[in-house]
PDB file of N, CA, C and O in Angstrom:
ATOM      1  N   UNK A   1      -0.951  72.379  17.728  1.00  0.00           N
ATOM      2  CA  UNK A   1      -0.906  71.539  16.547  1.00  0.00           C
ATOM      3  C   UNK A   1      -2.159  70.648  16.548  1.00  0.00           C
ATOM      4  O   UNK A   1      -2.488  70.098  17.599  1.00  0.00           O
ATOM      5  N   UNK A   2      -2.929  70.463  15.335  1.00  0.00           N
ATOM      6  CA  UNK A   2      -4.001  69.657  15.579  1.00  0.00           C
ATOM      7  C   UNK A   2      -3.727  68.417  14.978  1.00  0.00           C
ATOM      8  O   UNK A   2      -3.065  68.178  13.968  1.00  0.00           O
ATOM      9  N   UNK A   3      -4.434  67.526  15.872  1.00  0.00           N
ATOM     10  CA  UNK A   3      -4.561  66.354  15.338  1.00  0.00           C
ATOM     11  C   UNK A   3      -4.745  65.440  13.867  1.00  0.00           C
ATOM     12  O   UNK A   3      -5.474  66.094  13.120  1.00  0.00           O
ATOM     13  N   UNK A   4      -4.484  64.648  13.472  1.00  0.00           N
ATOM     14  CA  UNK A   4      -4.356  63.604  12.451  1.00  0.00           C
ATOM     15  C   UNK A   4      -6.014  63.821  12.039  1.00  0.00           C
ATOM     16  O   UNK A   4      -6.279  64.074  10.864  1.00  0.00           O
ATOM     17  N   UNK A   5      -7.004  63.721  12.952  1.00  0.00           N
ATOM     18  CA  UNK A   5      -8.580  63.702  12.807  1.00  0.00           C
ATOM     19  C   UNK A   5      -9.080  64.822  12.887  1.00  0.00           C
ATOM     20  O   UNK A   5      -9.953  64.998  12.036  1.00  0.00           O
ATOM     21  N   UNK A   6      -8.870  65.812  13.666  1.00  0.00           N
ATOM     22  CA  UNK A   6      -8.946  67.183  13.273  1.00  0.00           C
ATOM     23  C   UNK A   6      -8.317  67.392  12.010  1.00  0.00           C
ATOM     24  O   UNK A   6      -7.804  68.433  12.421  1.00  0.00           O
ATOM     25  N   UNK A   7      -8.036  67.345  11.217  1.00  0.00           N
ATOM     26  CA  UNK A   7      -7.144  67.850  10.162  1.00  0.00           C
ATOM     27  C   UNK A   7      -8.148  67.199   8.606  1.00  0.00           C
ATOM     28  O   UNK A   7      -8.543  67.705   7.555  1.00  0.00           O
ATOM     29  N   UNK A   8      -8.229  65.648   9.342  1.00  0.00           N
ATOM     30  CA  UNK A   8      -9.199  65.184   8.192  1.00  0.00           C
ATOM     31  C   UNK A   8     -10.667  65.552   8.462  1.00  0.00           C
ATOM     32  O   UNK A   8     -11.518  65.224   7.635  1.00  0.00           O
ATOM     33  N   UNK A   9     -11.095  66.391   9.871  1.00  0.00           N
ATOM     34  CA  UNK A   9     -12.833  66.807   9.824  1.00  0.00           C
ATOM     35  C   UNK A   9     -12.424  68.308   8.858  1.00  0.00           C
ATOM     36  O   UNK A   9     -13.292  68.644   8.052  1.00  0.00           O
ATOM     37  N   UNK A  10     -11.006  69.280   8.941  1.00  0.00           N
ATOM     38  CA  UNK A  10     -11.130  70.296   8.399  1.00  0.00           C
ATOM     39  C   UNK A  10     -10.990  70.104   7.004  1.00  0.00           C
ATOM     40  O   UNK A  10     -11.280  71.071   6.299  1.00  0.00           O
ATOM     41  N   UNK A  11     -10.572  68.968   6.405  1.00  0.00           N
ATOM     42  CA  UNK A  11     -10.593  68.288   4.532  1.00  0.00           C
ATOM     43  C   UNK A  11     -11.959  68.735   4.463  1.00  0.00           C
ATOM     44  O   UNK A  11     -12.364  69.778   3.951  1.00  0.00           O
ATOM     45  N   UNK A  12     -12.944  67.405   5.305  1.00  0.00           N
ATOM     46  CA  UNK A  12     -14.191  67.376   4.906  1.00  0.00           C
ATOM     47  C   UNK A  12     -14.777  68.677   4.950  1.00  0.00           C
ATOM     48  O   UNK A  12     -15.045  69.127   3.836  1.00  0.00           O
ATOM     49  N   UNK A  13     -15.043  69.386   5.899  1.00  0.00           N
ATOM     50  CA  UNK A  13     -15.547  71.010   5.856  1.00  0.00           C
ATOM     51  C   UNK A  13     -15.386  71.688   4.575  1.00  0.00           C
ATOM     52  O   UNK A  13     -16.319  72.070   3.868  1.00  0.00           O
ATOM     53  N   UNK A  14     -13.869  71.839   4.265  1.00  0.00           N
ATOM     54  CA  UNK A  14     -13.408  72.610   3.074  1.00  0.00           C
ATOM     55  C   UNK A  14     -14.320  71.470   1.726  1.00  0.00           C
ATOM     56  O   UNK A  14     -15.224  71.937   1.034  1.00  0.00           O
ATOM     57  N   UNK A  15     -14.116  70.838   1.668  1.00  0.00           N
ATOM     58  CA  UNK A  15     -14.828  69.920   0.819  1.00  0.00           C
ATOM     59  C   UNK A  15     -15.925  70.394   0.291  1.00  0.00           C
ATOM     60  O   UNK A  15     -16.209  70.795  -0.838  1.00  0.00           O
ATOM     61  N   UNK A  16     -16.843  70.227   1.860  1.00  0.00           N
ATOM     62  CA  UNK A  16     -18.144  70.582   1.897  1.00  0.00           C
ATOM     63  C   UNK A  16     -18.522  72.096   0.700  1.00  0.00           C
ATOM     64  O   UNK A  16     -19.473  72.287  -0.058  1.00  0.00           O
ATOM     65  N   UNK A  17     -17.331  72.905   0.995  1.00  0.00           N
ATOM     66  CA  UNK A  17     -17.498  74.152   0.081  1.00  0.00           C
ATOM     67  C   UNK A  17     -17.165  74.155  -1.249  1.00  0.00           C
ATOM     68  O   UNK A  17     -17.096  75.167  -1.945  1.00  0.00           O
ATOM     69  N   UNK A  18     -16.850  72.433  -1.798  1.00  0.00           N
ATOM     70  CA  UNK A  18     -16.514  72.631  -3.279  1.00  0.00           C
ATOM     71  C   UNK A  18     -17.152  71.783  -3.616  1.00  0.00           C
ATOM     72  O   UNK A  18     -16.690  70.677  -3.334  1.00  0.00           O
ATOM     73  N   UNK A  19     -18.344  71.798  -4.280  1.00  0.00           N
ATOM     74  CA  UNK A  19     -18.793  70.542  -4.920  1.00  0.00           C
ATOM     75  C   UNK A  19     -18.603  69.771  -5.361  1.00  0.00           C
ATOM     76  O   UNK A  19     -18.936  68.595  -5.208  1.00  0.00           O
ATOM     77  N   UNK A  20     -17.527  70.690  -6.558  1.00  0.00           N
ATOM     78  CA  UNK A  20     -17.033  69.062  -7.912  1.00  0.00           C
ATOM     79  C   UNK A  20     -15.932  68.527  -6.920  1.00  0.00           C
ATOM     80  O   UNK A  20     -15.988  67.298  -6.903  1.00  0.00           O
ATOM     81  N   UNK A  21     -14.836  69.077  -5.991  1.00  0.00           N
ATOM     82  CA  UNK A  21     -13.814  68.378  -5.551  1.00  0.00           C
ATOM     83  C   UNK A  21     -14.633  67.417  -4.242  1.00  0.00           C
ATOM     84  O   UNK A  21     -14.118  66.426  -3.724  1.00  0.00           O
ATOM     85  N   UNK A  22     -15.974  67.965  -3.884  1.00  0.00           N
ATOM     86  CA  UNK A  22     -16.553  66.627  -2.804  1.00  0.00           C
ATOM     87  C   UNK A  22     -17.313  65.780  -3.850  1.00  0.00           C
ATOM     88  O   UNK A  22     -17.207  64.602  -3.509  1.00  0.00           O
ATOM     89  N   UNK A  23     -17.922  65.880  -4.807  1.00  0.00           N
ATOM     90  CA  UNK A  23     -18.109  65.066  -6.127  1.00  0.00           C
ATOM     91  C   UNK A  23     -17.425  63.683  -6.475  1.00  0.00           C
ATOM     92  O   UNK A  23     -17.762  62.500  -6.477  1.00  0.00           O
ATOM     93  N   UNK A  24     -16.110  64.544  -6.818  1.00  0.00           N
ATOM     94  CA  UNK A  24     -15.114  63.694  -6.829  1.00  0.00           C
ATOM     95  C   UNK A  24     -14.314  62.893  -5.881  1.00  0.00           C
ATOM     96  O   UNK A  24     -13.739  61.906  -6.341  1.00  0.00           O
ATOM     97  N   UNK A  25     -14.232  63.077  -5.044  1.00  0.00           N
ATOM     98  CA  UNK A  25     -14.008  62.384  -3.350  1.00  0.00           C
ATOM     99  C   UNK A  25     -15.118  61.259  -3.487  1.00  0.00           C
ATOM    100  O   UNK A  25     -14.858  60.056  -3.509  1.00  0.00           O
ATOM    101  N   UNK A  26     -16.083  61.674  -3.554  1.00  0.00           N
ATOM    102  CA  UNK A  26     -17.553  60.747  -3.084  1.00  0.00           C
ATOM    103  C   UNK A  26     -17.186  59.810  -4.505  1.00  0.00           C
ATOM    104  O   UNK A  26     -17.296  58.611  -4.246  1.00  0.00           O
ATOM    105  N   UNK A  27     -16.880  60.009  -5.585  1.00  0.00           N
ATOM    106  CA  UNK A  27     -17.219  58.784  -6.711  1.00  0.00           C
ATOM    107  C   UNK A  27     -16.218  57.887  -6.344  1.00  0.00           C
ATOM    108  O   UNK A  27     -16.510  56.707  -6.147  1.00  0.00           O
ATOM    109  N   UNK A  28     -14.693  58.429  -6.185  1.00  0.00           N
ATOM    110  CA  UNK A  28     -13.194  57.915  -6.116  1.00  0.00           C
ATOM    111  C   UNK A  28     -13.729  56.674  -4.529  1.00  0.00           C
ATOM    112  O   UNK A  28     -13.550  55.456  -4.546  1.00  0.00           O
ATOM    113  N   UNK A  29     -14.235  57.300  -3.594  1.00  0.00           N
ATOM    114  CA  UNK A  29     -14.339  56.136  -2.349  1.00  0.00           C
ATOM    115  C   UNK A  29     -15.675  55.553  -2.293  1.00  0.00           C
ATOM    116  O   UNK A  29     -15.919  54.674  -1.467  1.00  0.00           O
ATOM    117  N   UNK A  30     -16.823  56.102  -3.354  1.00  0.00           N
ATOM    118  CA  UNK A  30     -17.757  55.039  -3.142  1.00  0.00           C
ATOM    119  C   UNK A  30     -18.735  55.502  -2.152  1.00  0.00           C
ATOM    120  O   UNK A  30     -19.415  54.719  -1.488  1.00  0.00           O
ATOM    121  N   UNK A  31     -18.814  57.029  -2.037  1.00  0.00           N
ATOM    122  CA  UNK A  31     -19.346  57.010  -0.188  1.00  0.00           C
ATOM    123  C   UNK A  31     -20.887  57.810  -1.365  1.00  0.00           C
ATOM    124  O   UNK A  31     -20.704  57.963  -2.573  1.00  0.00           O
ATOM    125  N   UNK A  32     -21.977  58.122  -0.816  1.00  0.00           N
ATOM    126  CA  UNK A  32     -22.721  59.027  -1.374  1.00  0.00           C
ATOM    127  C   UNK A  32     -23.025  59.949  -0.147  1.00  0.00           C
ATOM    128  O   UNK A  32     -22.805  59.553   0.997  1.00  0.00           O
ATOM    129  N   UNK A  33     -23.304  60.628  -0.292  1.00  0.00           N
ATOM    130  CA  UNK A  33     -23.579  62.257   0.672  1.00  0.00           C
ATOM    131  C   UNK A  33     -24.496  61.442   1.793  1.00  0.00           C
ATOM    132  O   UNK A  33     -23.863  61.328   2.843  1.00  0.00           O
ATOM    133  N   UNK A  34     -25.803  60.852   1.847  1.00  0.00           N
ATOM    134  CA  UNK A  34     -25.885  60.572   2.823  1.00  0.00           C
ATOM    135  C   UNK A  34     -25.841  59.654   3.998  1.00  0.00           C
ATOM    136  O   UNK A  34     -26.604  59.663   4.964  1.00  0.00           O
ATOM    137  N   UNK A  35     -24.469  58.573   3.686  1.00  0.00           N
ATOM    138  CA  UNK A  35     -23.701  58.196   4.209  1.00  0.00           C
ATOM    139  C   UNK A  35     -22.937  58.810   5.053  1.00  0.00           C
ATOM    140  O   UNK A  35     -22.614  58.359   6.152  1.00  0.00           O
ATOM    141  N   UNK A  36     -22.588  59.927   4.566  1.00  0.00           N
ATOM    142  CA  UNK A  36     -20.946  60.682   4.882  1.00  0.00           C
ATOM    143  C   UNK A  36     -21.326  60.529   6.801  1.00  0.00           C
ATOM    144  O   UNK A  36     -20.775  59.610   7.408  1.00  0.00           O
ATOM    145  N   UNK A  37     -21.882  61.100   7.250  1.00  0.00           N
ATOM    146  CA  UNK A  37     -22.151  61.066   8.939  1.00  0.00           C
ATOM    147  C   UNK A  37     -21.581  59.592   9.613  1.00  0.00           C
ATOM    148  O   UNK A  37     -20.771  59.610  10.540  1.00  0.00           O
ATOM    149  N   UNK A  38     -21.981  58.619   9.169  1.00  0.00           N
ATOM    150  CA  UNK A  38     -21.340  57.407   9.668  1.00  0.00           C
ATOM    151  C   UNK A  38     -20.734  57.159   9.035  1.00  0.00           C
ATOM    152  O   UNK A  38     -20.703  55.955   9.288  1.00  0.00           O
ATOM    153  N   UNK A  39     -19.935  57.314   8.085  1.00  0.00           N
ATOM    154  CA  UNK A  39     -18.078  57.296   7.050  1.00  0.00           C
ATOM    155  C   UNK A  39     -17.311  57.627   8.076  1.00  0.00           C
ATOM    156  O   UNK A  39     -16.552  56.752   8.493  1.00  0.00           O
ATOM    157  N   UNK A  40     -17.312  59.232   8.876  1.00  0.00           N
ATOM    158  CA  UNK A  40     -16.509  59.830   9.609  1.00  0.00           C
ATOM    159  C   UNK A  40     -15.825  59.027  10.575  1.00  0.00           C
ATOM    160  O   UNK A  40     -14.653  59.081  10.945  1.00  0.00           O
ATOM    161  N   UNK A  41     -17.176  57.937  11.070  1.00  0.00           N
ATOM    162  CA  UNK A  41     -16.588  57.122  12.157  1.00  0.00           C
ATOM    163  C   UNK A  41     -15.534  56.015  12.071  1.00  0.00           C
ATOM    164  O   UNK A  41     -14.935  55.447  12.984  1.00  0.00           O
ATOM    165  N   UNK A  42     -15.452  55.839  10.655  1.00  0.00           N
ATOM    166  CA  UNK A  42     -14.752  54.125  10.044  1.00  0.00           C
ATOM    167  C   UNK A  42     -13.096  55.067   9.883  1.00  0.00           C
ATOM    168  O   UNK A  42     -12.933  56.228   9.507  1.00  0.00           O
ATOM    169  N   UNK A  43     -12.302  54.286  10.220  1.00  0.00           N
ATOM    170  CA  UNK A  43     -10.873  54.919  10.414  1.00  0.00           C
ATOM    171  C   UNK A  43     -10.240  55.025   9.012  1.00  0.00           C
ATOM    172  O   UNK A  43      -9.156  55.604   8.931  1.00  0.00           O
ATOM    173  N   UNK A  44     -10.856  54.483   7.819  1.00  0.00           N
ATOM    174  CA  UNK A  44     -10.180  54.337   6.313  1.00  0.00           C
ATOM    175  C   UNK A  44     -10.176  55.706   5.872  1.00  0.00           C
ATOM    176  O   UNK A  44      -9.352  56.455   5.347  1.00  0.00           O
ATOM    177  N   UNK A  45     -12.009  55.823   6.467  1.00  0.00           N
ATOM    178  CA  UNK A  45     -12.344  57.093   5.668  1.00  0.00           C
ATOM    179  C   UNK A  45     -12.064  58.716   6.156  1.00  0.00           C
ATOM    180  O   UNK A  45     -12.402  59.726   5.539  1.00  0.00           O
ATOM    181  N   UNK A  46     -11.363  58.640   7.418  1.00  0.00           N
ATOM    182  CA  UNK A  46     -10.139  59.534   7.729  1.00  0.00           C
ATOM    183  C   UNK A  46      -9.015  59.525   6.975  1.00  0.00           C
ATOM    184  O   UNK A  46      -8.754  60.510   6.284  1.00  0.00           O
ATOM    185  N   UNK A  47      -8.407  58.714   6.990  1.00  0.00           N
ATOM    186  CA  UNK A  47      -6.893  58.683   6.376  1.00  0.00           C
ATOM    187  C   UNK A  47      -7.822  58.792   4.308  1.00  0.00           C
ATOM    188  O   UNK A  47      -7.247  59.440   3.434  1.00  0.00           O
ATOM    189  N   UNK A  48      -8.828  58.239   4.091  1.00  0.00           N
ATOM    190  CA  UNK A  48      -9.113  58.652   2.549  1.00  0.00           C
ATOM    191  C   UNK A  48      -9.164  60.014   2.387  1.00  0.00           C
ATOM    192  O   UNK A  48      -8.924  60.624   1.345  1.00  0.00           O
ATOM    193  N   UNK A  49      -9.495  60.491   3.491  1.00  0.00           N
ATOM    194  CA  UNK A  49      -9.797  62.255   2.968  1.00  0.00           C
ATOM    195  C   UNK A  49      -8.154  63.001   2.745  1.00  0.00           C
ATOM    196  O   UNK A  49      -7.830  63.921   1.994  1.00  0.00           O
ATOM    197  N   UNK A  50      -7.444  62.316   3.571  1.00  0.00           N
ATOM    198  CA  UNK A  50      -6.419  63.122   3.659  1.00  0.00           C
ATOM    199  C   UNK A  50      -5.466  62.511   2.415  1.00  0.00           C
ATOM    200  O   UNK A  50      -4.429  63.019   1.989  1.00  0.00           O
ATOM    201  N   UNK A  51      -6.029  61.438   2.016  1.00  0.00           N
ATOM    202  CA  UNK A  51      -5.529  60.424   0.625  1.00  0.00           C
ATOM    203  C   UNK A  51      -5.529  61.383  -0.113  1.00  0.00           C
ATOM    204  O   UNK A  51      -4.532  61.970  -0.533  1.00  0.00           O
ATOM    205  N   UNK A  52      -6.804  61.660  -0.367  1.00  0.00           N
ATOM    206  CA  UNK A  52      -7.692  62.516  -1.460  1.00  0.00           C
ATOM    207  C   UNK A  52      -6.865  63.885  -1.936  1.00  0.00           C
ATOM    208  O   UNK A  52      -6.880  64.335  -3.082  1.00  0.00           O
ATOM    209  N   UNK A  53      -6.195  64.404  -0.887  1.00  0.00           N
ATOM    210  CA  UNK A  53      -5.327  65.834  -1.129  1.00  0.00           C
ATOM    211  C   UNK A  53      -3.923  65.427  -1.359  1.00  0.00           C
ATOM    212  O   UNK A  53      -3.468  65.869  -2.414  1.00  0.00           O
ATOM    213  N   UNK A  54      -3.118  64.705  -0.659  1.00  0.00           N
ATOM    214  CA  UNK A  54      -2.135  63.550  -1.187  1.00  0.00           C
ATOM    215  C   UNK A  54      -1.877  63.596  -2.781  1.00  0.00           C
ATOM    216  O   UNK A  54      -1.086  64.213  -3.493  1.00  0.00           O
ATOM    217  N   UNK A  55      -2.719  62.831  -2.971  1.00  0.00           N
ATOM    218  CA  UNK A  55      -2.739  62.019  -4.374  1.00  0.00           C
ATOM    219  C   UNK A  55      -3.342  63.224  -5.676  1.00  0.00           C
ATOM    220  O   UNK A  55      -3.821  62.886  -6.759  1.00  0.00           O
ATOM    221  N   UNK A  56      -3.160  64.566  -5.217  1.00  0.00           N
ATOM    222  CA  UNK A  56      -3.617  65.860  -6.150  1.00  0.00           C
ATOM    223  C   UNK A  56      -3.168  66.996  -6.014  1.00  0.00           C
ATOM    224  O   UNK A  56      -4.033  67.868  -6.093  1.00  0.00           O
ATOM    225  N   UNK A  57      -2.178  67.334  -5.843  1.00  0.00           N
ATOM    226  CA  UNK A  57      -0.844  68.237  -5.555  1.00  0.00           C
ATOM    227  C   UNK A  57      -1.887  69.491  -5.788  1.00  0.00           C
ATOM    228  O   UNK A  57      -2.168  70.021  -4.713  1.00  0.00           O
ATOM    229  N   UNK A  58      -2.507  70.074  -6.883  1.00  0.00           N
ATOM    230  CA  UNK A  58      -3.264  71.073  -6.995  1.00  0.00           C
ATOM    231  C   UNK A  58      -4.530  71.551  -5.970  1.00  0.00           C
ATOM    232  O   UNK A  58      -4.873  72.713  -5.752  1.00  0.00           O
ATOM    233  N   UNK A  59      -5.187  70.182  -5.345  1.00  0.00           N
ATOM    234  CA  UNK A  59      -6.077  70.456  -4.509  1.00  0.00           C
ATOM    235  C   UNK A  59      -5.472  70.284  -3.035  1.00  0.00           C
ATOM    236  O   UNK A  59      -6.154  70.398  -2.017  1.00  0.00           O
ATOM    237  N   UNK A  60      -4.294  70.035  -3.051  1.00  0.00           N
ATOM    238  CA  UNK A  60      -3.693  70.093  -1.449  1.00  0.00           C
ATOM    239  C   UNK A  60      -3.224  71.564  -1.358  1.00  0.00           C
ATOM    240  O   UNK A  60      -3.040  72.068  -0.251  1.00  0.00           O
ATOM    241  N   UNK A  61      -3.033  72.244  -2.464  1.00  0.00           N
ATOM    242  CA  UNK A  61      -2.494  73.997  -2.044  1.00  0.00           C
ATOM    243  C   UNK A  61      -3.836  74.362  -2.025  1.00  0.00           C
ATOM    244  O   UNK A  61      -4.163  74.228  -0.846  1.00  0.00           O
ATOM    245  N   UNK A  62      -4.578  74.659  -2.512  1.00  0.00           N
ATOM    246  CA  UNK A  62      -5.565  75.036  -2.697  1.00  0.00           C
ATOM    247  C   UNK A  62      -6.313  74.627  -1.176  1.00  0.00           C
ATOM    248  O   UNK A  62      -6.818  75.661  -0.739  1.00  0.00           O
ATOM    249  N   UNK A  63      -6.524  73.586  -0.329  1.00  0.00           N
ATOM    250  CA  UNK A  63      -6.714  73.329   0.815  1.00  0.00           C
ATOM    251  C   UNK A  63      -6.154  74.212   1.696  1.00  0.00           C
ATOM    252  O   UNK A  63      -6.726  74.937   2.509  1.00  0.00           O
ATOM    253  N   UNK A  64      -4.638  74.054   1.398  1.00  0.00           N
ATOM    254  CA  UNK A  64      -3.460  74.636   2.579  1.00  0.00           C
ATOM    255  C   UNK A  64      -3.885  76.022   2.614  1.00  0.00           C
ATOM    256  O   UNK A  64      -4.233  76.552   3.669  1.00  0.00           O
ATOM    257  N   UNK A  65      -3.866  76.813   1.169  1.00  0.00           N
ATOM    258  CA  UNK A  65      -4.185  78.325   1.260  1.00  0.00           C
ATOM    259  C   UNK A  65      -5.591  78.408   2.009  1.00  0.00           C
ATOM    260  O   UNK A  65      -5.767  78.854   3.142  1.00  0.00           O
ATOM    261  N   UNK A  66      -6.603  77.863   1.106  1.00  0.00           N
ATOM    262  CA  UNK A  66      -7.996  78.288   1.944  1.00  0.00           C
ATOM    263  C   UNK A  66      -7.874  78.138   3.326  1.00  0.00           C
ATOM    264  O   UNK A  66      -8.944  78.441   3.855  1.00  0.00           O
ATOM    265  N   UNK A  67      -6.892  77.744   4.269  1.00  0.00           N
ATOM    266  CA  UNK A  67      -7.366  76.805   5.531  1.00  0.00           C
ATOM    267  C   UNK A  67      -6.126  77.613   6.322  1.00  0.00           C
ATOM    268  O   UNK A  67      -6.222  77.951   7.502  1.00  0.00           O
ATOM    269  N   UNK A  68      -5.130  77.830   5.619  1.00  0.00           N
ATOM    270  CA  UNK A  68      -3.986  78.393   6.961  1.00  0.00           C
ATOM    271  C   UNK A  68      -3.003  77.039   7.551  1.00  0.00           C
ATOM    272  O   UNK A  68      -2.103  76.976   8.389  1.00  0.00           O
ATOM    273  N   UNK A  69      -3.546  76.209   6.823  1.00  0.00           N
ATOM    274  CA  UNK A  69      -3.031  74.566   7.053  1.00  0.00           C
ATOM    275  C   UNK A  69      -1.591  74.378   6.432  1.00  0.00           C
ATOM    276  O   UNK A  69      -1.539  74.706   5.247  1.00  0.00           O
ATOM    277  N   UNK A  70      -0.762  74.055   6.818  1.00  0.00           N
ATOM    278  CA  UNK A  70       0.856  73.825   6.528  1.00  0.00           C
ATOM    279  C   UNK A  70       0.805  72.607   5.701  1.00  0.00           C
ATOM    280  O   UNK A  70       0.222  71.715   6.317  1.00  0.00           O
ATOM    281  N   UNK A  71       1.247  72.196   4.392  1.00  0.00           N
ATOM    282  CA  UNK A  71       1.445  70.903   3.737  1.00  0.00           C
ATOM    283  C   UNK A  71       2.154  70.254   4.431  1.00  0.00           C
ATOM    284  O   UNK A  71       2.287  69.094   4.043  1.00  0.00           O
ATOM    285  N   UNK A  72       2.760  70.560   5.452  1.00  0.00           N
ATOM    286  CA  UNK A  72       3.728  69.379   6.352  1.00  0.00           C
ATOM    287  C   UNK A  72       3.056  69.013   6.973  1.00  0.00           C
ATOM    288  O   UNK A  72       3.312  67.857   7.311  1.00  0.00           O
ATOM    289  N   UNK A  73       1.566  69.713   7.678  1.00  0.00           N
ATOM    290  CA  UNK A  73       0.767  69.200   8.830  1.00  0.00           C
ATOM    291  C   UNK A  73      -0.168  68.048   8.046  1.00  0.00           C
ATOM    292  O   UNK A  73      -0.632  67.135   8.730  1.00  0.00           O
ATOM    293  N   UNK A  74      -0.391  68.088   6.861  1.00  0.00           N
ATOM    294  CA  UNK A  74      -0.976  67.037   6.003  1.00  0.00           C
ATOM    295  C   UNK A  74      -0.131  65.748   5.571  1.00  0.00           C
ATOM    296  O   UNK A  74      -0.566  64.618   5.352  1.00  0.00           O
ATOM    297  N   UNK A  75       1.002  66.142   5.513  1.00  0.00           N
ATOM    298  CA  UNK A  75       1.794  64.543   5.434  1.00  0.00           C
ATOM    299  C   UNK A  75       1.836  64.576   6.821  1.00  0.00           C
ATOM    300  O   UNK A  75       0.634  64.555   7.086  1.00  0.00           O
ATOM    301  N   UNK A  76       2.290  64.605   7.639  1.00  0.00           N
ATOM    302  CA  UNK A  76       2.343  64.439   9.039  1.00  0.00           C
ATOM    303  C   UNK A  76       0.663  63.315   9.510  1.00  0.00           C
ATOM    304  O   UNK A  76       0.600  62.286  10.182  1.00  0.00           O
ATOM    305  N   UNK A  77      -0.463  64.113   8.798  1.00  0.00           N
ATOM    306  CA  UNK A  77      -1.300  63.380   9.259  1.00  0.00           C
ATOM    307  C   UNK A  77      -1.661  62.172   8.622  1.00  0.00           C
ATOM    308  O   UNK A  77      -2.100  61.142   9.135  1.00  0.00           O
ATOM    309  N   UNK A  78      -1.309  62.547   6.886  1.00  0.00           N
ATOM    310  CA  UNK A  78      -1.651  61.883   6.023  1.00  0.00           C
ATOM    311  C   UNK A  78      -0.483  59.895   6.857  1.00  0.00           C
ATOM    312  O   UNK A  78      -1.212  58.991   7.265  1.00  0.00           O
ATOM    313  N   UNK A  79       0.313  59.784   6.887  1.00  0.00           N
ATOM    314  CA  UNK A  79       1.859  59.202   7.958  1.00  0.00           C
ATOM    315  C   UNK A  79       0.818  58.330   9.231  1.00  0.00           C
ATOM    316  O   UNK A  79       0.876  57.162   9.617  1.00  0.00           O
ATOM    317  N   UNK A  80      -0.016  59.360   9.601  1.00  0.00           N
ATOM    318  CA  UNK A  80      -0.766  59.112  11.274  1.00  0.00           C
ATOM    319  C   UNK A  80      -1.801  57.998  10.849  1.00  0.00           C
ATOM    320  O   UNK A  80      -1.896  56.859  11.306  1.00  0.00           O
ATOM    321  N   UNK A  81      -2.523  58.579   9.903  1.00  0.00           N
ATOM    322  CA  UNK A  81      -3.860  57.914   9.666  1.00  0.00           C
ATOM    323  C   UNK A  81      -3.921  56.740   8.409  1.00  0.00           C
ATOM    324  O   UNK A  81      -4.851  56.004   8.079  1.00  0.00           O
ATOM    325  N   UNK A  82      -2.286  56.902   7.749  1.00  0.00           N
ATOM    326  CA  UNK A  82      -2.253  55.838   7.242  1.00  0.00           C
ATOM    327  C   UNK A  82      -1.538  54.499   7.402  1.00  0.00           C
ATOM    328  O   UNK A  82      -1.144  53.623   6.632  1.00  0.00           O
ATOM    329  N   UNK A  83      -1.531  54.739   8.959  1.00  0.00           N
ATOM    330  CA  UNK A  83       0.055  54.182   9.570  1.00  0.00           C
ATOM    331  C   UNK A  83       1.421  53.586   9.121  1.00  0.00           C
ATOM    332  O   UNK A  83       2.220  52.678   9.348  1.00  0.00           O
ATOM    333  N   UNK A  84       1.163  54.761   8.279  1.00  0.00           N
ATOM    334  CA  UNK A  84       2.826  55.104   8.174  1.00  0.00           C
ATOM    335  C   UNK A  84       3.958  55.744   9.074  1.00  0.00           C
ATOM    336  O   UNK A  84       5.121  56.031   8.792  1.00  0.00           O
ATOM    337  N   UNK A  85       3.128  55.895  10.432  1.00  0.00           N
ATOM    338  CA  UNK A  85       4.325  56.604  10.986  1.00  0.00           C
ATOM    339  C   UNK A  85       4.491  55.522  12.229  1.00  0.00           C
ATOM    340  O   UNK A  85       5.432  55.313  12.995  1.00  0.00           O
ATOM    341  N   UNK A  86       3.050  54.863  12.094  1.00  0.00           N
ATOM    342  CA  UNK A  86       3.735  53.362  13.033  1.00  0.00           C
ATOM    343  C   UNK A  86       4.319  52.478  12.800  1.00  0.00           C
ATOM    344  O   UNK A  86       4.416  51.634  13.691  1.00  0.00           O
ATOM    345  N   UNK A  87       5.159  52.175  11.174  1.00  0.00           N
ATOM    346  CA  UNK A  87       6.240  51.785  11.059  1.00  0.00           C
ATOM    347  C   UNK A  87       7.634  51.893  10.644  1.00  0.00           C
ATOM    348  O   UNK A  87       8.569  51.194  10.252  1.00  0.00           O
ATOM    349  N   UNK A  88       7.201  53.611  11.033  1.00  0.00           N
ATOM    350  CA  UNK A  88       8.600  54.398  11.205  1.00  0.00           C
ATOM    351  C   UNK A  88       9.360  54.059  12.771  1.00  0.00           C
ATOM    352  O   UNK A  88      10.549  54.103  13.088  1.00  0.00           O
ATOM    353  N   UNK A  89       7.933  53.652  13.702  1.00  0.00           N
ATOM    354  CA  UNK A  89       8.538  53.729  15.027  1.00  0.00           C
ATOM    355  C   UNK A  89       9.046  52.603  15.710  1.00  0.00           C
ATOM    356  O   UNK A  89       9.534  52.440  16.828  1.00  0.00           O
ATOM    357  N   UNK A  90       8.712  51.581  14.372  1.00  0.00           N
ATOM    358  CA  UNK A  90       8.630  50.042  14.737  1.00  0.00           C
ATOM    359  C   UNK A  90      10.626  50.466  14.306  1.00  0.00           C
ATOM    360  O   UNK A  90      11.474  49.575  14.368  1.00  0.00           O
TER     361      UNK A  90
END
């Protein structure tokens, strides 16, 4: 099972292969392309990528199919990185 951050470097990858949907990512958080390298490191902009498929039911299948990725492993991470699942445990 991969990780919460593995899961949001495989968003960005797939991303990488769609323009208008990394287009649109980049206007919605403000980031411009050559930023993105030090974005990866700030913990928001993990849990934003996985926001980003969340909040667009059409581009989270479209992820899941291209990728082999389970929509449960995306709320699961989407939960991790937005700590939502650290106050499930509280």
């Amino acid at each position: 099972m991969k990780s919460a951050d593995e899961i949001a470097i495989d968003i960005l990858s797939w991303l990488a292969g769609e323009p208008d949907l990394l287009s649109r990512f980049l206007a919605l958080t403000g980031t411009d392309p050559s930023s993105l390298r030090n974005a990866i490191g700030e913990p928001g902009f993990m849990g934003g990528l996985v926001a980003f498929l969340m909040d667009h039911e059409p581009t989270l299948i479209a992820f899941c199919e291209a990728t082999g990725t389970a929509p449960q492993d995306i709320v699961r991470a989407h939960e991790k990185l937005s700590g939502a699942a650290d106050l499930q445990d509280s």
